[in-house]
Backbone and ligand atoms as CSV (ligand in chain L), in Angstrom:
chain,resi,resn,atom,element,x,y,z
A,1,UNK,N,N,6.938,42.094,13.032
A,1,UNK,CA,C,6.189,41.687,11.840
A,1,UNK,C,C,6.940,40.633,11.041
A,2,UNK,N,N,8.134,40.722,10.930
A,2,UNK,CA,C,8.906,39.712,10.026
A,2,UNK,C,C,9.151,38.647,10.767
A,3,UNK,N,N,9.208,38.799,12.089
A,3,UNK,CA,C,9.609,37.718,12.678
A,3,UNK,C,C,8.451,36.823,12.493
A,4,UNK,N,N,7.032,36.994,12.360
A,4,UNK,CA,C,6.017,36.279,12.616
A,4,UNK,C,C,5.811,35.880,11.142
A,5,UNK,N,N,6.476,36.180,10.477
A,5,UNK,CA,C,6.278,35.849,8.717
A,5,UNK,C,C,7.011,34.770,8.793
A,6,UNK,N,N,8.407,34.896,9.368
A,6,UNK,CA,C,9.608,33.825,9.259
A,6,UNK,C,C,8.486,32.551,10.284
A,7,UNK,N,N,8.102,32.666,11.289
A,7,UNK,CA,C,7.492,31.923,12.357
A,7,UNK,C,C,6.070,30.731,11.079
A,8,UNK,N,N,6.144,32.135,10.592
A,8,UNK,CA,C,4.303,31.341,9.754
A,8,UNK,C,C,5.271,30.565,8.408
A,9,UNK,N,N,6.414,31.086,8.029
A,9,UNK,CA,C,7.070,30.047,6.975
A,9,UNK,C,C,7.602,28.665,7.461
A,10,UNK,N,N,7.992,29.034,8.699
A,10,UNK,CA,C,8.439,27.200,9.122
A,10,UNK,C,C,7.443,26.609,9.028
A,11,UNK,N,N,6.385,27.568,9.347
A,11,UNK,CA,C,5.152,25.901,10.205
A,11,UNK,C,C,4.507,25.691,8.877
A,12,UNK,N,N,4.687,26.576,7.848
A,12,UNK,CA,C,4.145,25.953,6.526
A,12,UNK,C,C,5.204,24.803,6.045
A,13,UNK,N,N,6.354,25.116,5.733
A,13,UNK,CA,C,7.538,24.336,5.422
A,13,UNK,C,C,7.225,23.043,6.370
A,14,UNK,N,N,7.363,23.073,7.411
A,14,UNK,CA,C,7.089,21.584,8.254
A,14,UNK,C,C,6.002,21.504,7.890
A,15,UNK,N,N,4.864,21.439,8.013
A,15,UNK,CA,C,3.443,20.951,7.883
A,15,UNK,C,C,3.670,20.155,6.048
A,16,UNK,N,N,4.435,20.825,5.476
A,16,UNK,CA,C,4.225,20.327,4.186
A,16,UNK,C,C,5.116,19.030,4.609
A,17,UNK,N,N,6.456,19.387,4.757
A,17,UNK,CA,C,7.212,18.290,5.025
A,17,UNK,C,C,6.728,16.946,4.977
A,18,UNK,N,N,6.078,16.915,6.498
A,18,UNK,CA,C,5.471,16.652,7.433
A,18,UNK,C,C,4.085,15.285,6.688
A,19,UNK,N,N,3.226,16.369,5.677
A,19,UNK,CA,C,2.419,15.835,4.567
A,19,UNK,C,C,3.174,14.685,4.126
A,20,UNK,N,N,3.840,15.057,3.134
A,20,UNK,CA,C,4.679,14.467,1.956
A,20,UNK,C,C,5.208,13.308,2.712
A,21,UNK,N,N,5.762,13.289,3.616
A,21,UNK,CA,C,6.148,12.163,4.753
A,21,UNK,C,C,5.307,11.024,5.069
A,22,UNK,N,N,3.738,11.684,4.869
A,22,UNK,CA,C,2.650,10.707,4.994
A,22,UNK,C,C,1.907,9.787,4.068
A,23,UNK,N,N,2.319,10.728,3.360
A,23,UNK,CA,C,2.053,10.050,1.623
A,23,UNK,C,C,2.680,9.205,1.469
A,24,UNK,N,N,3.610,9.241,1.377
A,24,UNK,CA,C,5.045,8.242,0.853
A,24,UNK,C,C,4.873,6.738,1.461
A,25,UNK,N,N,4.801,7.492,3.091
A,25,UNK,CA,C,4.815,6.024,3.916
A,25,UNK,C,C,3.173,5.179,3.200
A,26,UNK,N,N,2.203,6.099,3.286
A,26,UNK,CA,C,1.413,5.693,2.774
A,26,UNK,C,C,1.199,4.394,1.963
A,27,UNK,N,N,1.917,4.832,0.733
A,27,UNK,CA,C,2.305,3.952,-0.550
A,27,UNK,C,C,2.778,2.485,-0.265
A,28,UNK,N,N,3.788,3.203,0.301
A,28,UNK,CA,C,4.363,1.821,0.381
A,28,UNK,C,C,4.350,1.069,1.379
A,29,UNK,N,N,3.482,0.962,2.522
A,29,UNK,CA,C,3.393,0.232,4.014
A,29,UNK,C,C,2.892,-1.050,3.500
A,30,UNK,N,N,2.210,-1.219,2.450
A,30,UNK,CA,C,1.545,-2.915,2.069
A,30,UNK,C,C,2.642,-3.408,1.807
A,31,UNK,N,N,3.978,-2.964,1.252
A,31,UNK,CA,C,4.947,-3.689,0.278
A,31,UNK,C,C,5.772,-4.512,1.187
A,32,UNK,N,N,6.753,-3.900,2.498
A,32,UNK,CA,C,7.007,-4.680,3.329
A,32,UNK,C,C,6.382,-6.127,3.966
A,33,UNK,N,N,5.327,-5.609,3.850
A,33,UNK,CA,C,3.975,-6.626,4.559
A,33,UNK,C,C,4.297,-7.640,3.794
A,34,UNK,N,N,3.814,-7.571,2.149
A,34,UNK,CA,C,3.552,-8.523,1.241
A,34,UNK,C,C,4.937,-9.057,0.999
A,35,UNK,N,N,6.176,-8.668,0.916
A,35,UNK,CA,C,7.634,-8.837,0.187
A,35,UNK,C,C,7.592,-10.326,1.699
A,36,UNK,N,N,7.178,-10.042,2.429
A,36,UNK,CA,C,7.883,-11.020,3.860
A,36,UNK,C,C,6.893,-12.303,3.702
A,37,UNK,N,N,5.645,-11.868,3.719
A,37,UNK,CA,C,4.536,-13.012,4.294
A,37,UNK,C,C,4.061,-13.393,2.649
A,38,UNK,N,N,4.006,-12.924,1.862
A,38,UNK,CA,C,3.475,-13.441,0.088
A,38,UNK,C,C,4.364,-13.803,-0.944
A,39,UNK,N,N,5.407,-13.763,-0.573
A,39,UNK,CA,C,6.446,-14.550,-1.805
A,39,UNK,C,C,6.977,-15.871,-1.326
A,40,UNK,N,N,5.824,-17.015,-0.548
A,40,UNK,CA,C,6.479,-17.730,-0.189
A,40,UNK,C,C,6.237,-19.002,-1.391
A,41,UNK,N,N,5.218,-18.618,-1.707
A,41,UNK,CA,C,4.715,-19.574,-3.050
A,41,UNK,C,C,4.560,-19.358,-4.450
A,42,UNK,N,N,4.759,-18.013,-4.491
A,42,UNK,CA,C,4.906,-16.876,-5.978
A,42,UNK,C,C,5.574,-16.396,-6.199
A,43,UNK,N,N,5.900,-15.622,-6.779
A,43,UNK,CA,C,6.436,-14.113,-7.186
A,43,UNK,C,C,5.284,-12.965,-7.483
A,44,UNK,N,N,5.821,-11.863,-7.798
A,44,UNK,CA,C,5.469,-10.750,-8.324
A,44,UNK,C,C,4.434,-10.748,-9.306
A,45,UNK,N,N,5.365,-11.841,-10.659
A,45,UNK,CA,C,5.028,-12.507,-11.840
A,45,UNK,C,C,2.977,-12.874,-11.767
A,46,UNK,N,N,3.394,-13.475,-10.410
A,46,UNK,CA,C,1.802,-14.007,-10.384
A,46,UNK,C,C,0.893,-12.663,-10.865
A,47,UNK,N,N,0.902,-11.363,-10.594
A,47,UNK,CA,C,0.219,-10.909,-10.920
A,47,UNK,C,C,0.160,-9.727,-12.154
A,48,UNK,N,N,1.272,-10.570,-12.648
A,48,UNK,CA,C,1.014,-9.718,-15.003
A,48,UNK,C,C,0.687,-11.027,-15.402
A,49,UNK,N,N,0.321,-12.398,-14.440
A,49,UNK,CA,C,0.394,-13.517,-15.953
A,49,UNK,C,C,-0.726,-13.262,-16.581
A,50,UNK,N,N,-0.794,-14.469,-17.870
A,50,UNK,CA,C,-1.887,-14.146,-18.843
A,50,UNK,C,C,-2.469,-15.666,-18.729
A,51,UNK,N,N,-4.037,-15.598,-18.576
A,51,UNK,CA,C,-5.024,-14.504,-18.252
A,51,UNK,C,C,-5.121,-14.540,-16.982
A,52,UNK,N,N,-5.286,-13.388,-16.110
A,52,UNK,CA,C,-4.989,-13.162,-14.673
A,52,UNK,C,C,-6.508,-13.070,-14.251
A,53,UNK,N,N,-6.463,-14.155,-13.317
A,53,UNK,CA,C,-7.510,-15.011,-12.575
A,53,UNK,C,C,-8.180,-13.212,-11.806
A,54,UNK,N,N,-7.731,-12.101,-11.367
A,54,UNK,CA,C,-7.947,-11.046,-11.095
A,54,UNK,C,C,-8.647,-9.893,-11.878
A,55,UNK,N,N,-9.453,-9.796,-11.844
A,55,UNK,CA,C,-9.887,-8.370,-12.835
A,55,UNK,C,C,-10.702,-7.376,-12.344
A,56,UNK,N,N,-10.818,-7.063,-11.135
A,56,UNK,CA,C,-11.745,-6.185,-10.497
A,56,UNK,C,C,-10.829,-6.118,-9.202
A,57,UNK,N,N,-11.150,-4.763,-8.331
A,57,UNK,CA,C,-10.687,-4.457,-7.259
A,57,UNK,C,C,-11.878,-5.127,-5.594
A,58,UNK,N,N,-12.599,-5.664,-6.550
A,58,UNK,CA,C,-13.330,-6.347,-5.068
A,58,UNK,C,C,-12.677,-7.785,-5.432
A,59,UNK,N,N,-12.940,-8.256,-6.656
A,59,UNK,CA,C,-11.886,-10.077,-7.136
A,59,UNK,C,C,-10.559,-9.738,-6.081
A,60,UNK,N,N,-9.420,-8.853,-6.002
A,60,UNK,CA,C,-8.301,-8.839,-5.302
A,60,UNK,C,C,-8.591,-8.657,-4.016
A,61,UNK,N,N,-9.180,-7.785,-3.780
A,61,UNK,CA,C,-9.609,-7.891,-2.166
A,61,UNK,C,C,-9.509,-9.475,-1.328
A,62,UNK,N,N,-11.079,-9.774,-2.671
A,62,UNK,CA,C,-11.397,-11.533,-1.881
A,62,UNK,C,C,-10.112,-12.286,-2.255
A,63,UNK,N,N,-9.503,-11.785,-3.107
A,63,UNK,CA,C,-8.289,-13.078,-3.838
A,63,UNK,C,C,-6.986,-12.848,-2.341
A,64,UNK,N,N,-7.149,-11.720,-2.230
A,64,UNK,CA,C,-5.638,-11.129,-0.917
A,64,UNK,C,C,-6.418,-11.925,0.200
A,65,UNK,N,N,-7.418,-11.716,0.854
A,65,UNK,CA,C,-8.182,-12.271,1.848
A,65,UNK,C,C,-8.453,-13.444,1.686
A,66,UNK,N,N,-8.477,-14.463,0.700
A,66,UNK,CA,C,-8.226,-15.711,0.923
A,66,UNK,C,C,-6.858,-16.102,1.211
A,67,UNK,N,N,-6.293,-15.562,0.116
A,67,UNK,CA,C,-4.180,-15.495,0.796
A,67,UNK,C,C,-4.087,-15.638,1.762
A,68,UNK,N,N,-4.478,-14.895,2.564
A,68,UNK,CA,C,-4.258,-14.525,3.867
A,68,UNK,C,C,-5.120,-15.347,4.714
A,69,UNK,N,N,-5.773,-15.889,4.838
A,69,UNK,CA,C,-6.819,-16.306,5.529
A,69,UNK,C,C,-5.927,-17.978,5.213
A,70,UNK,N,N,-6.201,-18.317,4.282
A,70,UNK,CA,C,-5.450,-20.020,3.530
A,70,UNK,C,C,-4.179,-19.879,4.339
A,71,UNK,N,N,-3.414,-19.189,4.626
A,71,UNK,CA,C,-1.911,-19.358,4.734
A,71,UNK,C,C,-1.400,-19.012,6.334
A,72,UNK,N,N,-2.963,-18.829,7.146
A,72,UNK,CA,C,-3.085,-18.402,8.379
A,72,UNK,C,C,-2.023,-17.015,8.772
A,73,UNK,N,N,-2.115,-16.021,7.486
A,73,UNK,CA,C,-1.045,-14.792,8.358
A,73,UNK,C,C,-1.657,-13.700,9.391
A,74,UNK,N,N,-0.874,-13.121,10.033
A,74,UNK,CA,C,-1.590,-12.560,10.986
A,74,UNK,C,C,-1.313,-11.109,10.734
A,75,UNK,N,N,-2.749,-10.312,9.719
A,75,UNK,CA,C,-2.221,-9.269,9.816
A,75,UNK,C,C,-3.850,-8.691,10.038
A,76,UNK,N,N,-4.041,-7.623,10.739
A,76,UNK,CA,C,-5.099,-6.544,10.526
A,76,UNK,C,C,-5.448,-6.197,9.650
A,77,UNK,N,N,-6.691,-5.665,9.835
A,77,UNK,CA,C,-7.780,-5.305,8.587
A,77,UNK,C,C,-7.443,-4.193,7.687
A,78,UNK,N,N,-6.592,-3.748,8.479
A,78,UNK,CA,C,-5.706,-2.584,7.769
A,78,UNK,C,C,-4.430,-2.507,7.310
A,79,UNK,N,N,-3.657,-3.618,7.862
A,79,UNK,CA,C,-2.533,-4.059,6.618
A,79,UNK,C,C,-2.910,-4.983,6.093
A,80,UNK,N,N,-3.738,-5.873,6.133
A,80,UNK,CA,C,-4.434,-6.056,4.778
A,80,UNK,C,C,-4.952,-5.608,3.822
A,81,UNK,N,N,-5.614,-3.743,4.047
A,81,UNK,CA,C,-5.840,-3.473,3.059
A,81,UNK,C,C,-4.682,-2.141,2.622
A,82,UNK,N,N,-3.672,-2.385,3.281
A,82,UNK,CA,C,-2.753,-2.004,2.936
A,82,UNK,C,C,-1.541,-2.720,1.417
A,83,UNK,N,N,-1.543,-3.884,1.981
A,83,UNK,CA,C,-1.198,-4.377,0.654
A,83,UNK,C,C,-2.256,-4.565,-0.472
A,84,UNK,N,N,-3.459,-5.109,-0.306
A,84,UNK,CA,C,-4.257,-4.860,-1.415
A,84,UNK,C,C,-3.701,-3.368,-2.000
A,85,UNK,N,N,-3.835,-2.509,-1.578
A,85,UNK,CA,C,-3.824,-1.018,-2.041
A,85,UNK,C,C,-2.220,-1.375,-2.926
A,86,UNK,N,N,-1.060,-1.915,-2.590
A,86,UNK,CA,C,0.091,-1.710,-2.907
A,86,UNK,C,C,-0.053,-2.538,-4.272
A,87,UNK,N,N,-0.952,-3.549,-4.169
A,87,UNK,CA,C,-1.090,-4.523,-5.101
A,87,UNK,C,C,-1.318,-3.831,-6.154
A,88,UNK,N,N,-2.932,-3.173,-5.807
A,88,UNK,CA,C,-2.834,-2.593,-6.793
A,88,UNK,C,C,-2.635,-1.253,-7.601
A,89,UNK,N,N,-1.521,-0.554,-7.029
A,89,UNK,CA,C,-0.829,0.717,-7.539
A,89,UNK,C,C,0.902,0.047,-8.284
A,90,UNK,N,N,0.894,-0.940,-7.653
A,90,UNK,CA,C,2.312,-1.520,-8.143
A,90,UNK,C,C,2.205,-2.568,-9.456
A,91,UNK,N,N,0.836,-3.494,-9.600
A,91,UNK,CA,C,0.114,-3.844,-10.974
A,91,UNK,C,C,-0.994,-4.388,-11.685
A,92,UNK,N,N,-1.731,-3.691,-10.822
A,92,UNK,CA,C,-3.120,-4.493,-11.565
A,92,UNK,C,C,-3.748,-3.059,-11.883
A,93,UNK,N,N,-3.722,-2.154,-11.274
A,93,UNK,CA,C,-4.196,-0.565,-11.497
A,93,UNK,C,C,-5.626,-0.387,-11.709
A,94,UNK,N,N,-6.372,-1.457,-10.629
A,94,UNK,CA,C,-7.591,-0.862,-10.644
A,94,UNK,C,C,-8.117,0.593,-10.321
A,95,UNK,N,N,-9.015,1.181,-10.414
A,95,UNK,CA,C,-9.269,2.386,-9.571
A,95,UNK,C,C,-9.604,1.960,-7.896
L,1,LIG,C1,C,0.649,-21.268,0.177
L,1,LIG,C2,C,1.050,-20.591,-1.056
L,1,LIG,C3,C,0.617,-19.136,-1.247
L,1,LIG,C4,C,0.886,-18.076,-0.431
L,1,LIG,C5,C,1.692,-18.025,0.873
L,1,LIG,C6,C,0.249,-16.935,-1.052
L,1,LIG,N1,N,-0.355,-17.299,-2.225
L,1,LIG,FE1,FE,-1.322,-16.061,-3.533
L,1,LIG,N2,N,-1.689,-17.622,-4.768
L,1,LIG,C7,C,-1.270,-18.932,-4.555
L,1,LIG,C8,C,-1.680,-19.755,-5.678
L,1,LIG,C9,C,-1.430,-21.263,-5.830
L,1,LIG,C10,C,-2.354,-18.895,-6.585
L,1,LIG,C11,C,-3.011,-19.261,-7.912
L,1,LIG,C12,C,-4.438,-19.659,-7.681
L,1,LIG,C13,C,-5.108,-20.028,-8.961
L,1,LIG,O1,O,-4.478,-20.112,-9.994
L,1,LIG,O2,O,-6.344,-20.211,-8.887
L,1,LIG,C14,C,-2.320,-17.561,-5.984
L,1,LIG,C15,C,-2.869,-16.444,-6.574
L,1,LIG,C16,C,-2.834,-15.175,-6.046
L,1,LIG,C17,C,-3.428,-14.004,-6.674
L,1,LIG,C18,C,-4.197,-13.942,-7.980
L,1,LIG,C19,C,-3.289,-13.638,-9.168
L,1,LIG,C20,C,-4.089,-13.305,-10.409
L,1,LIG,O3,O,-4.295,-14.180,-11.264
L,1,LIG,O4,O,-4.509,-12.133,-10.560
L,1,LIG,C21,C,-3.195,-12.966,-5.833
L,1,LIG,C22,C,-3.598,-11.514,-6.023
L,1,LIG,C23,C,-2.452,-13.479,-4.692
L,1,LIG,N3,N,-2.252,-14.822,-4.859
L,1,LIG,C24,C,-2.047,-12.721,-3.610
L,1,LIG,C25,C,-1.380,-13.228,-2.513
L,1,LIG,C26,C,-1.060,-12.429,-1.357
L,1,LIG,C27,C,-1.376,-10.954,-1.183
L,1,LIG,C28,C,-0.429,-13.246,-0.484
L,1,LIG,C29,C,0.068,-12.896,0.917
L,1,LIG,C30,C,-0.977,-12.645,1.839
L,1,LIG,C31,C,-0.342,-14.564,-1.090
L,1,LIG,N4,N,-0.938,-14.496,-2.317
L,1,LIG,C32,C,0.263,-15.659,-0.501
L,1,LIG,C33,C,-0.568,-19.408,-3.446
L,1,LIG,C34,C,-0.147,-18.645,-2.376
């Protein structure tokens, strides 16, 4: 009986682990992306200036997807919307 308690606590303990591991990477997989291929003509800065050409989460979408598209980078539809996502949890904070 205890042994199968100890058995059912690892696989909770890993499975959470395991979670939390996914999250994280989650977050931050756009940032690498963007730190290499988007600071070749900006900074960061570009996106607190005043008044920021950005104000909606579909405006950044099309604004990242022209970036990207103008500057010929080669990334998937999904690290593309991987950095959008980083964009905006790191500063524009759309929903
Ligand atoms: C060839 C130079 C260049 C590169 C490379 C570039 N950008 Fe830009 N980006 C610009 C310029 C210039 C502007 C300002 C456009 C304007 O003022 O209308 C801008 C504006 C932006 C804005 C709008 C800022 C605001 O006002 O809210 C975002 C977001 C943005 N870029 C994201 C990116 C991302 C993401 C990448 C990488 C895929 C990238 N840029 C790569 C030149 C570049």
């Amino acid at each position: 009986m205890s042994r199968i308690f100890v058995l059912f606590s690892v696989c909770t303990l890993a499975f959470l682990l395991l979670f939390q591991s996914v999250v994280v990477a989650e977050e931050f997989a756009g940032k690498p992306l963007h730190d290499k291929d988007c600071l070749k003509c900006h900074g960061v800065e570009m996106y607190s200036r005043d008044p920021l050409f950005v104000k909606s989460y579909r405006q950044l979408d099309a604004q990242v997807n022209a970036c990207v598209k103008r500057n010929n980078i080669q990334w998937t539809e999904e690290q593309t919307e991987d950095v959008i996502d980083y964009l905006c949890d790191a500063f524009y904070g759309f929903e």
